[in-house]
Every structure is written in C-alpha cells, then in structure tokens.
C-alpha positions as CSV (number, residue, x, y, z in Angstrom):
1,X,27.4,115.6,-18.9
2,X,26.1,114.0,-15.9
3,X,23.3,111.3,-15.9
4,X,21.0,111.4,-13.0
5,X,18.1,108.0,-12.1
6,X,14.8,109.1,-11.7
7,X,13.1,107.7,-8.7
8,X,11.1,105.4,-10.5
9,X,14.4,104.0,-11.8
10,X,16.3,103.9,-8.9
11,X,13.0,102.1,-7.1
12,X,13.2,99.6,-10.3
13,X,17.2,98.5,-9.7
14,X,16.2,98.0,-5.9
15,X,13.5,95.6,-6.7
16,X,15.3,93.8,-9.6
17,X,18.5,93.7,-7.1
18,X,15.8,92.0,-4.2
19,X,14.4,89.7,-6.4
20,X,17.7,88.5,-8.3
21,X,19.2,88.1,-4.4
22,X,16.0,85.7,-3.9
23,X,16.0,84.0,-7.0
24,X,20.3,83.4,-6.5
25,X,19.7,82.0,-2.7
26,X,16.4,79.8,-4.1
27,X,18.8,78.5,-6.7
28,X,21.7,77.7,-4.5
29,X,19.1,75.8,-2.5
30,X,17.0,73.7,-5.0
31,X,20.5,72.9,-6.7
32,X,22.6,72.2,-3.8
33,X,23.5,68.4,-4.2
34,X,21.8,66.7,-1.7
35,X,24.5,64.0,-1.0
36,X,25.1,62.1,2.6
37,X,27.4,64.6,4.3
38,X,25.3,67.3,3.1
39,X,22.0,65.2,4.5
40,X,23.5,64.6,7.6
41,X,24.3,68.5,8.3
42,X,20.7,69.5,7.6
43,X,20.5,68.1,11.3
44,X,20.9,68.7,15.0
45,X,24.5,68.5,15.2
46,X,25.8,68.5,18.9
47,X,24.8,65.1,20.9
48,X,23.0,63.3,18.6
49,X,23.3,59.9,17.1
50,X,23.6,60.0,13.3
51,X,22.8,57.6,10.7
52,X,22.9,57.8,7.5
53,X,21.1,54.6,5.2
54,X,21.6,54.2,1.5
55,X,18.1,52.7,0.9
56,X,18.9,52.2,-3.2
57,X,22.3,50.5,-2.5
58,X,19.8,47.9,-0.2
59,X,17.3,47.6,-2.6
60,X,19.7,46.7,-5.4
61,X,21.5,43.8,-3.3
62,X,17.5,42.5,-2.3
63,X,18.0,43.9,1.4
64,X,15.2,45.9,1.8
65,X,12.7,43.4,0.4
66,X,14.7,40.7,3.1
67,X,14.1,43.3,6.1
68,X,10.6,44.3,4.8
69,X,9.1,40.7,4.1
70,X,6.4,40.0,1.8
71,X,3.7,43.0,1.3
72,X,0.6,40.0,2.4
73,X,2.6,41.1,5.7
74,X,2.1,44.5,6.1
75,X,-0.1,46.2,8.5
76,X,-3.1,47.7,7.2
77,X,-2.3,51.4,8.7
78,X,0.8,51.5,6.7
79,X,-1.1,49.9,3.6
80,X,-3.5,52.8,4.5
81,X,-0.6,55.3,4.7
82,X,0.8,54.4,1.1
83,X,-2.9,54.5,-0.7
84,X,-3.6,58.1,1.1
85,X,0.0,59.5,0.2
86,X,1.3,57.7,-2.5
87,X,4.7,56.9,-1.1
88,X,5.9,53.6,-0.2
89,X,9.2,53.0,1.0
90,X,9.8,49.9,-0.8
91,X,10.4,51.3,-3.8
92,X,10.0,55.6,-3.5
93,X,12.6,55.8,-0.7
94,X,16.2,56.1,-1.9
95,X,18.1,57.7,1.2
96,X,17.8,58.6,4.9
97,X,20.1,60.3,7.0
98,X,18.9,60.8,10.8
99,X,19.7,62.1,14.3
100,X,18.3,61.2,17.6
101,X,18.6,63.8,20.0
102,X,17.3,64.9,23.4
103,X,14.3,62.4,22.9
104,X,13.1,63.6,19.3
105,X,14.1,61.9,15.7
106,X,15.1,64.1,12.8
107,X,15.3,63.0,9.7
108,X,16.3,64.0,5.9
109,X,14.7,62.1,3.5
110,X,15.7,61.7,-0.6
111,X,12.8,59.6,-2.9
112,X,10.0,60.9,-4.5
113,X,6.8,62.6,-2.6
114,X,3.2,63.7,-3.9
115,X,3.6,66.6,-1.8
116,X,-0.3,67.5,-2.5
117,X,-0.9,63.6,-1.2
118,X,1.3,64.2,1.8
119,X,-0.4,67.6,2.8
120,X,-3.7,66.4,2.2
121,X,-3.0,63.0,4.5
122,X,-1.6,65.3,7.3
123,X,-5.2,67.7,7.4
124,X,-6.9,63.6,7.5
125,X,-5.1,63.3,10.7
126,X,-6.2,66.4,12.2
127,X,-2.9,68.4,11.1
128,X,-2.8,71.6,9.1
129,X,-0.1,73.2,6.6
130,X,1.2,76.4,6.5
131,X,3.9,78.2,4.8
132,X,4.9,74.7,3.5
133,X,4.9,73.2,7.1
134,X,2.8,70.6,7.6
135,X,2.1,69.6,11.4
136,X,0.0,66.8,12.8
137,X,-0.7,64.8,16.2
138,X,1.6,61.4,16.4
139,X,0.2,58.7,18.2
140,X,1.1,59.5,21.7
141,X,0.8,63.9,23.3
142,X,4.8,63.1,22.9
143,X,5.2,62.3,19.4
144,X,4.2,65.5,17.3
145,X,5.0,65.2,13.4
146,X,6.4,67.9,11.3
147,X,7.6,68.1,7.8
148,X,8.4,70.2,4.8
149,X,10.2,69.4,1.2
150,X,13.4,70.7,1.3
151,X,13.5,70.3,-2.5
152,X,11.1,68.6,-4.8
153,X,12.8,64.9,-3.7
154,X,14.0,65.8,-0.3
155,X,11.8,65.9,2.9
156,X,12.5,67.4,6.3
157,X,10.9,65.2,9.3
158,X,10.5,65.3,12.8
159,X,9.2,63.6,15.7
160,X,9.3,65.6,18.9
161,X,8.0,66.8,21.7
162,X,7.6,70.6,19.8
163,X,5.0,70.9,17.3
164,X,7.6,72.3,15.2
165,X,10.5,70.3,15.9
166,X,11.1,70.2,12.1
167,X,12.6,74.1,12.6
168,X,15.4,71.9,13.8
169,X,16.2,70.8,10.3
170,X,18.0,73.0,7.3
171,X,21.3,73.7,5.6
172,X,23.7,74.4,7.5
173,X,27.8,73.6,7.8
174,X,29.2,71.8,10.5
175,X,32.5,73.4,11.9
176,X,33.7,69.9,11.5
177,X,32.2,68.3,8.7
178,X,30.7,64.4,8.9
179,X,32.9,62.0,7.1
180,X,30.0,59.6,6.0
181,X,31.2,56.6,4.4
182,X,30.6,54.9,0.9
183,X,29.0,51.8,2.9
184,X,25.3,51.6,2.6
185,X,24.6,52.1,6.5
186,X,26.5,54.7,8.5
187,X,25.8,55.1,12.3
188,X,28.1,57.5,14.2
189,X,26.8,57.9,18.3
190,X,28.6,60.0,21.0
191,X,30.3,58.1,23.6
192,X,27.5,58.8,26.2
193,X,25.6,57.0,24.5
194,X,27.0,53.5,25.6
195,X,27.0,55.0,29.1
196,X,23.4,52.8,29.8
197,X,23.2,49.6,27.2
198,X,20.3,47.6,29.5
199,X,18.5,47.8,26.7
200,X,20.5,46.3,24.2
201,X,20.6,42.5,24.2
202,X,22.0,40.7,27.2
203,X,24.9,39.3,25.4
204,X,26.4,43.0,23.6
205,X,27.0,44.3,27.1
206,X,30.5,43.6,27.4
207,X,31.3,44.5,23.9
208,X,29.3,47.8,24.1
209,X,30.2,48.9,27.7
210,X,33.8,49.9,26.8
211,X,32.5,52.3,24.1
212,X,31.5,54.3,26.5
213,X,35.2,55.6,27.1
214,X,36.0,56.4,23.5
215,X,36.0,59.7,21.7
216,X,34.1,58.8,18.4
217,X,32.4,55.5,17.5
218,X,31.0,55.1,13.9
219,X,29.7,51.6,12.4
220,X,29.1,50.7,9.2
221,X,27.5,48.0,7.1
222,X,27.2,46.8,4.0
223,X,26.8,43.4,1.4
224,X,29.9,41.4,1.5
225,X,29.5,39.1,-1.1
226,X,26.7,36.6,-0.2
227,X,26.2,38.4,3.3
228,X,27.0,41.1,5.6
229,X,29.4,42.6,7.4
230,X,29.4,45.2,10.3
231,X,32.4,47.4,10.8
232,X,33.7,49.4,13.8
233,X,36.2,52.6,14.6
234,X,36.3,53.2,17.7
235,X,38.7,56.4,18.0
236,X,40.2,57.2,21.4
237,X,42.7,59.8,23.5
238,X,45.9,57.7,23.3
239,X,47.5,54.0,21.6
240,X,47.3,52.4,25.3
241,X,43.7,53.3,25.6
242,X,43.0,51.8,21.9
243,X,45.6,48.3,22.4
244,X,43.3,47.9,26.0
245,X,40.1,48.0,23.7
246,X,41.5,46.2,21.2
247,X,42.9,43.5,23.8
248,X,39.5,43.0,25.4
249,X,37.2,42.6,22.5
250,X,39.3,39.9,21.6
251,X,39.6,37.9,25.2
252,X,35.8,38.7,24.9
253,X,35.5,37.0,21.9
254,X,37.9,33.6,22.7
255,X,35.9,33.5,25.4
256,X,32.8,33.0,24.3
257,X,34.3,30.9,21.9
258,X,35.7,29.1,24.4
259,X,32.5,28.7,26.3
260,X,30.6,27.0,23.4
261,X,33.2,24.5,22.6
262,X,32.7,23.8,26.4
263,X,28.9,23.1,25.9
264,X,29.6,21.2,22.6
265,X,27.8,23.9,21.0
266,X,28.9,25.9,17.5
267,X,28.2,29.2,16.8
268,X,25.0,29.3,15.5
269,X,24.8,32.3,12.5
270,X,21.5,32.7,13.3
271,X,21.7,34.2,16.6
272,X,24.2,36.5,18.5
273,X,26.6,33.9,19.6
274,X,27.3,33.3,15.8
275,X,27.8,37.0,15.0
276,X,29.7,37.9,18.5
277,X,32.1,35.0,17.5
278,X,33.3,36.0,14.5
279,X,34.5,39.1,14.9
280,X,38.3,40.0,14.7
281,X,39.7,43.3,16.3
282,X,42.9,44.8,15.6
283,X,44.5,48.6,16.6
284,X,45.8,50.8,14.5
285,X,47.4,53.6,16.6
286,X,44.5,55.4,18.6
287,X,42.1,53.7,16.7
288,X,40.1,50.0,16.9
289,X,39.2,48.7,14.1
290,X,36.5,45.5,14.1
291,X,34.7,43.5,11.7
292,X,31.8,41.1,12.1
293,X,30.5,39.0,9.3
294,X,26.6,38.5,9.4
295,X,24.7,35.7,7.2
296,X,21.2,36.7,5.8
297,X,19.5,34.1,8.1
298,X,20.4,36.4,11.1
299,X,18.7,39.4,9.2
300,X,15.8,37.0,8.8
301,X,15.2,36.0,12.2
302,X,16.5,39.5,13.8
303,X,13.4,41.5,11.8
304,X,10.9,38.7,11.9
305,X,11.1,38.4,15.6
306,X,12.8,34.7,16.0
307,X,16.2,35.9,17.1
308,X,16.5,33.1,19.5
C-alpha cells in the first residue's frame, strides 16, 4: 500500500523544516561561547590592529579603578551617558576586543546592556533603530555610531565614516585563527603600522621603528605581582633578522642607560626613561622576545596627564 501527503501536509513539513533551520542557526548563535578568539573574529580581519582587554581580570587586580580615577572626576557627559543608558563601564563592562582599520574602530563588547536604555539614548541623540540596528551622529560628520546586541551580553560597535559600519561586525572564521593570549591586554598590529610612529612619544622611536620590518608584532600586559609588565613577540623572516632586532633593542637600552649614569640621573619609574630601561630582550629563533616591568606610579601619571 502506498501512502501519499496531502498538500496541506507536505506545505506543513516545509514550514516546520524552515522554522527548525531558523530556530538551529538562532541557537548556534545565542549559544556560541563568546570567548577572546571568537571576539576578535567577529571583526575586520585583514590590516587592522587588534586588541583584545580582559576588563574583569583589571577590575579584580584594582586596575581599572587606577586608570579610571575617582568618579568626583568624571565628566558630566559620560555621567550623563551612564544615567540615560544604564551602563557604566566601571563595573558592567567585562571584555572588549577591537580592531582599527582604514580610519574606523570596531568593537565587540561582553557586560551587561539595557538594550531598551541603549535604543532609547541613541533616538535622544537624533539616531533611529531598525531591525535591531541602532544608528546615530558621533561628534564630528566623520564619526557615525552603530550598534547592535550580538547576544543578550554582547554588543557590536562601530565608529566610522559609513552610517552602518557596524555591518562590518559578525561571526565569522578566520582562515588563520587569532591566538589571543591568557594575559589581560592583547594588542596584535601589522607591521605597517610602525611604518610612521611621530606620534608616539619622542623617546619610543628607536624602539618602535624597527617593528616596522617584522612579520607579526603582538604585546601583552598584565599584573606581575605588585606591578606590570608589558611583553613583546616580534616574529620575523629569518634568525639573522630576529638576533639584529634582538641586538639593537638591547644597545638601545645600555645606552640610555648609559646616558643617565652620565647625567647622574636614575631611571625614574615614573616616566619613560624608567620603563625603556628596564627592559631585557632575548631571541629565540625567528622570534624576539621582550619584557618591560612597569610600576603603578607610571599608570598614574600616564592617564592623569603628568607623564613628565
């Protein structure tokens, strides 16, 4: 005996197999784990600079109350920001990864959002929201903002010249996948991107110049004990390339040394020539591998504008 559907039948698997696709792809997203190499491929890949900041690991060693200061402090638009939205990145902000690329920042953001709050601030500004896309002006015709959730904790940001520069951002898998480290700030940058460093302070030049040469560069940074310490890779083509790197940081660096003990001067830890000092630089194959320690009182002056 043969069994034939009825259209109405046949009509009714369709849907149920539609909707069951949806619901399987909505659940893949809302349950994908969100964690920093995951963050970080949500983003423009090719070009950019990437960082990736573990705001929670911060919080819990007191860094993020160091680099924010007290709240008396604050500027009354951000104050104004937090009561209109709800969020405050002192203590709703638990991860960040970023990429900076062809002039516009992208961002992936993990903490907890009043998404209502968020849409209604945007329409305040004299943004709208549509199909969970929220756009607004920024403060300049260059800077438009765009966002959507992700998931329930994770936004998608952007600050571009598009209106909807946000498009830029969703899951996706890199060919080559980032290798984000456990530290609690990750910053990987192209090599072109040390091509032009006036803008860096005067006294990084000649450590930053050389990077420009390489063919990956990631820092990282982290509580080390009582303070902090900045690490570099530097990968390049061959050893000879890495042991010239590796060579000159160093005569950079007995230099400097060499030049303070000439002033009767000490390395002051609250300033570069204290953190430039006391870095040590060794090679490993086609790699570089550095290390400077940084004391809280550099942090302190660096984001309070002292830095002398």
């Amino acid at each position: 005996m043969r069994f034939f559907l009825k259209p109405w039948q046949l009509a009714a698997i369709v849907v149920l197999l539609c909707v069951g696709t949806v619901a399987f792809i909505h659940w893949r997203s809302v349950s994908r784990s969100y964690d920093p190499g995951w963050m970080i491929q949500c983003l423009p890949q090719d070009q950019s600079t990437h960082v990736y900041i573990n705001v929670g690991a911060l919080r819990s060693a007191g860094i993020v109350d160091l680099l924010a200061g007290p709240k008396t402090a604050e500027e009354p638009d951000y104050r104004k920001f937090v009561d209109l939205t709800g969020f405050d990145y002192r203590n709703d902000l638990d991860a960040v990864g970023a990429a900076f690329w062809h002039g516009g920042s992208y961002f992936v953001v993990r903490g907890r959002f009043a998404w209502k709050q968020l849409a209604d601030y945007a329409a305040s500004q004299g943004g709208h929201c549509r199909n969970a896309v929220c756009e607004m002006h920024g403060s300049t015709p260059e800077r438009n903002i765009s966002f959507y959730p992700l998931k329930p904790d994770v936004l998608a940001l952007a600050v571009s010249k598009e209106p909807r520069g946000v498009d830029m951002i969703g899951p996706q898998r890199w060919r080559n996948p980032p290798h984000v480290s456990p530290a609690p700030v990750w910053i990987s940058a192209p090599a072109f991107a040390f091509t032009n460093v006036s803008d860096l302070p005067e006294g990084t030049h000649s450590f930053f110049r050389p990077l420009a040469q390489a063919q990956e560069v990631t820092f990282t940074a982290g509580p080390e004990g009582q303070r902090l310490e900045v690490r570099l890779d530097v990968k390049f083509n061959s050893p000879a390339q890495a042991a010239e790197l590796a060579k000159q940081f160093t005569d950079t660096t007995d230099l400097l040394k060499k030049m303070l003990e000439r002033d009767h001067m000490k390395p002051n830890p609250a300033d570069f020539s204290g953190v430039l000092a006391a870095g040590v630089f060794h090679q490993q194959d086609q790699r570089v591998l550095g290390e400077w320690p940084i004391e809280r009182s550099f942090v302190e002056a660096l984001f309070s504008g002292k830095l002398e």
